[in-house]
C-alpha distance (Angstrom), angle and dihedral (degrees) to the residues before:
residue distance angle dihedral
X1 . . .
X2 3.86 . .
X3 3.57 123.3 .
X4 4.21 116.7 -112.5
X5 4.21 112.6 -135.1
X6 3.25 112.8 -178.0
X7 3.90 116.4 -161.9
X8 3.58 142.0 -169.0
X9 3.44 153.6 159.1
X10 3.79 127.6 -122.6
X11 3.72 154.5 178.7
X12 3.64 128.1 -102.7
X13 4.35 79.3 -113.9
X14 4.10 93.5 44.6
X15 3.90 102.2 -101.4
X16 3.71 116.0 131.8
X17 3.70 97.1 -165.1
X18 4.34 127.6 32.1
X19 3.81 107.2 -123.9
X20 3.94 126.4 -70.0
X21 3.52 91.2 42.1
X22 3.69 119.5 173.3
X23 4.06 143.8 80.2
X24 4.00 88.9 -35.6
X25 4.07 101.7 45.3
X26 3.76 92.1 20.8
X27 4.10 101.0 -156.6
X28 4.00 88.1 9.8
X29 3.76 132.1 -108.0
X30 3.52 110.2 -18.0
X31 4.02 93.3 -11.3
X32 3.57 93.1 128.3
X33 3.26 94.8 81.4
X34 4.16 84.3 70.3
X35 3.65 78.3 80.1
X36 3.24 120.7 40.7
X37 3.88 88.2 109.3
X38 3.65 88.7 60.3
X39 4.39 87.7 50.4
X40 3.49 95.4 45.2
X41 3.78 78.0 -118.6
X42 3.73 157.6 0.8
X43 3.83 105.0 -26.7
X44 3.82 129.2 173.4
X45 4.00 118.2 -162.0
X46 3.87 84.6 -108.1
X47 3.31 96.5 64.6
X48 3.73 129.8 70.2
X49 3.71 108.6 -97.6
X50 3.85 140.1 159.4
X51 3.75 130.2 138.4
X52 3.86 101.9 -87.1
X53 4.17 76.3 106.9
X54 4.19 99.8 61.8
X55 3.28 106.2 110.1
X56 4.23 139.9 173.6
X57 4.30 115.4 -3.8
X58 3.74 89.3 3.4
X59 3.54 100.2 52.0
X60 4.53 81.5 38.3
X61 3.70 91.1 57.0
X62 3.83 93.6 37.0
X63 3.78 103.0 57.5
X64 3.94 84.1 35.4
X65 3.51 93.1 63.9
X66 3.81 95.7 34.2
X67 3.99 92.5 47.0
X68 3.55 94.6 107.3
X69 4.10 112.7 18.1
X70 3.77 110.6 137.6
X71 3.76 89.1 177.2
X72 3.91 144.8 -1.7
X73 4.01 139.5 -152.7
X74 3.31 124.6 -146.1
X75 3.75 135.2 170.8
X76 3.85 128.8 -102.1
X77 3.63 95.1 -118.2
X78 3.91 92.3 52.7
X79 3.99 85.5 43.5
X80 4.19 85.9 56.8
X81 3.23 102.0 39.5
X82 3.68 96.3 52.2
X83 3.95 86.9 55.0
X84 4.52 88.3 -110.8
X85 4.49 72.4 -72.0
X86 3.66 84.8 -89.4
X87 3.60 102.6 -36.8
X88 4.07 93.2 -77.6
X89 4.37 109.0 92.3
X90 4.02 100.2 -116.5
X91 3.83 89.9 -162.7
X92 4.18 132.7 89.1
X93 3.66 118.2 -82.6
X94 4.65 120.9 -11.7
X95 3.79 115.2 -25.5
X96 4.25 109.5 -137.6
X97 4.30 106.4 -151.9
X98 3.61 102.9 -154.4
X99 4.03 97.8 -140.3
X100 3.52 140.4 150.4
X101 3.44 87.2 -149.5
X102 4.04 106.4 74.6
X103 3.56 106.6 146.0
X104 3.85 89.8 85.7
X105 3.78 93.8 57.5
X106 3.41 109.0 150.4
X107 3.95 131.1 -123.3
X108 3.91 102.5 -67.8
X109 3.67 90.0 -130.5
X110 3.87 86.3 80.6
X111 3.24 92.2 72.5
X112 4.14 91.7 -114.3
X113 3.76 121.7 121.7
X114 3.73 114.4 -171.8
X115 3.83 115.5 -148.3
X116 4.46 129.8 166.7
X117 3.68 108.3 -134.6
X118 3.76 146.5 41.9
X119 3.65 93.8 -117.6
X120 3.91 106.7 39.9
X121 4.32 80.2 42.5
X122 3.83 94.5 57.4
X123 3.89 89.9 34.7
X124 3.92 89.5 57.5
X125 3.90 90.6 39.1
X126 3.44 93.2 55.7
X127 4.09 97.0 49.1
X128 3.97 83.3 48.7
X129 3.76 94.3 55.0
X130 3.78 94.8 51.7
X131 3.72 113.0 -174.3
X132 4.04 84.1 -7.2
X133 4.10 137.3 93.3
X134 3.86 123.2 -87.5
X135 3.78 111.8 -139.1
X136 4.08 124.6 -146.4
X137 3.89 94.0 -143.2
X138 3.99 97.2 178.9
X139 2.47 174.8 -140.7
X140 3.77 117.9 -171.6
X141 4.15 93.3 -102.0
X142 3.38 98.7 47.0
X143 4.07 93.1 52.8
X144 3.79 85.1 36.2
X145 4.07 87.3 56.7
X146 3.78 91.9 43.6
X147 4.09 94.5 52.9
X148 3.77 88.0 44.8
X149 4.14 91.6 45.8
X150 4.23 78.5 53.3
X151 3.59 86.2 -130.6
X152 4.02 105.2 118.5
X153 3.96 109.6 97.5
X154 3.88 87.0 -170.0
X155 3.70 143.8 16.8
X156 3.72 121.9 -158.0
X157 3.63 107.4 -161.1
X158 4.04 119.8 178.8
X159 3.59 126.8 -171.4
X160 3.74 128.1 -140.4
X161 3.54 114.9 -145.8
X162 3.99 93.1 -121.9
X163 3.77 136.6 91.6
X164 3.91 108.4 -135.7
X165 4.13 101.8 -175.4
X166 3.57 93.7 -149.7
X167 3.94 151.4 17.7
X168 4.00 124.4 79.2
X169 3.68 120.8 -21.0
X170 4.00 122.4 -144.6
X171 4.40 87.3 -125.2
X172 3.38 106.0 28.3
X173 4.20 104.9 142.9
X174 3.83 82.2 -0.9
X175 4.43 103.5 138.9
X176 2.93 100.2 164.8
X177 4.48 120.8 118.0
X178 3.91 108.7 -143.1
X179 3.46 126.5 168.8
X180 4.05 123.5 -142.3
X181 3.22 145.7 -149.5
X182 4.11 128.6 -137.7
X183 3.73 98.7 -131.5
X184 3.99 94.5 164.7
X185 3.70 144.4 -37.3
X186 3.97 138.4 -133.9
X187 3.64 129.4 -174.0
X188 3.83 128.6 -163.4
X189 3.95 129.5 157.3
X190 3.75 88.9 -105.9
X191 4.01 93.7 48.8
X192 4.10 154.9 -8.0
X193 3.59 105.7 -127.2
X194 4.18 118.2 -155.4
X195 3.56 117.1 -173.2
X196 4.12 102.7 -163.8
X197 3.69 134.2 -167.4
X198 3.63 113.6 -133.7
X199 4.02 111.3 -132.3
């Protein structure tokens, strides 16, 4: 059976977007800067940007932790607020949205299948991927849902070296007590990257 990573990015304070997130301030005020490991850079969503720009540890950890994906889940919100990235899936193998809303699936071609509930999304995800890994993309719920379901294998957490006050943190209601594992770490000046084990 393929192995579930989930994977993330952070503040230094645990919030994985700024505030106002959503289809009109995409990772909310100021939570670009989340990703400028991913750019290569400081980005803004009016500016051209993709990840032709990541470069030394981040691009290391990146295609390290991507090396084997066969497909990924992430949630509607994350799906929205990133604008359905153009209405093509940028990522390796199908993309699940878990969504309530599935009547507006797009056409398969783009590389988006819509599915309602944890469970029946992971299920699909996982006969998608084949012999390959299913990735927990985001947002915070859904990897919040998949730690609680105990079935994440690993969780790649990087750090962005800013402190954003406010907008949705990666634990917030989370109870549960896990312990992890230090499988490997990777350090740029646009993040710390920790891929963990989840015991």
């Amino acid at each position: 059976m393929s192995k579930v990573i989930a994977g993330i990015t952070t503040s230094v304070d645990g919030y994985v977007t700024g505030p106002d997130d959503g289809p009109e301030h995409g990772l909310g005020i100021g939570g670009e800067r989340l990703h400028y490991w991913v750019m290569g850079g400081p980005w803004t969503y009016a500016s051209h940007h993709d990840t032709d720009g990541m470069s030394g540890a981040d691009r290391e950890f990146f295609e390290a932790l991507t090396a084997n994906l066969g497909a990924g889940i992430v949630g509607r919100g994350m799906y929205d607020a990133a604008g359905a990235w153009g209405g093509t899936n940028p990522f390796p193998g199908p993309l699940v949205v878990l969504t309530h809303r599935t009547a507006d699936q797009p056409d398969p071609a783009a590389g988006f299948v819509f599915v309602d509930g944890f469970d029946a999304a992971l299920a699909r995800a996982r006969e998608l991927a084949g012999d390959g890994d299913v990735s927990l993309g985001g947002g915070a719920d859904l990897i919040r849902q998949g730690l609680a379901a105990g079935v994440v294998a690993e969780l790649a957490i990087s750090t962005a070296p800013v402190v954003l006050g406010a907008g949705k943190r990666l634990f917030e209601g989370f109870d549960r007590d896990l312990d992890l594992e230090v499988l490997g770490t990777w350090s740029s000046p646009y993040a710390t990257h920790v891929r963990y084990a989840v015991r």
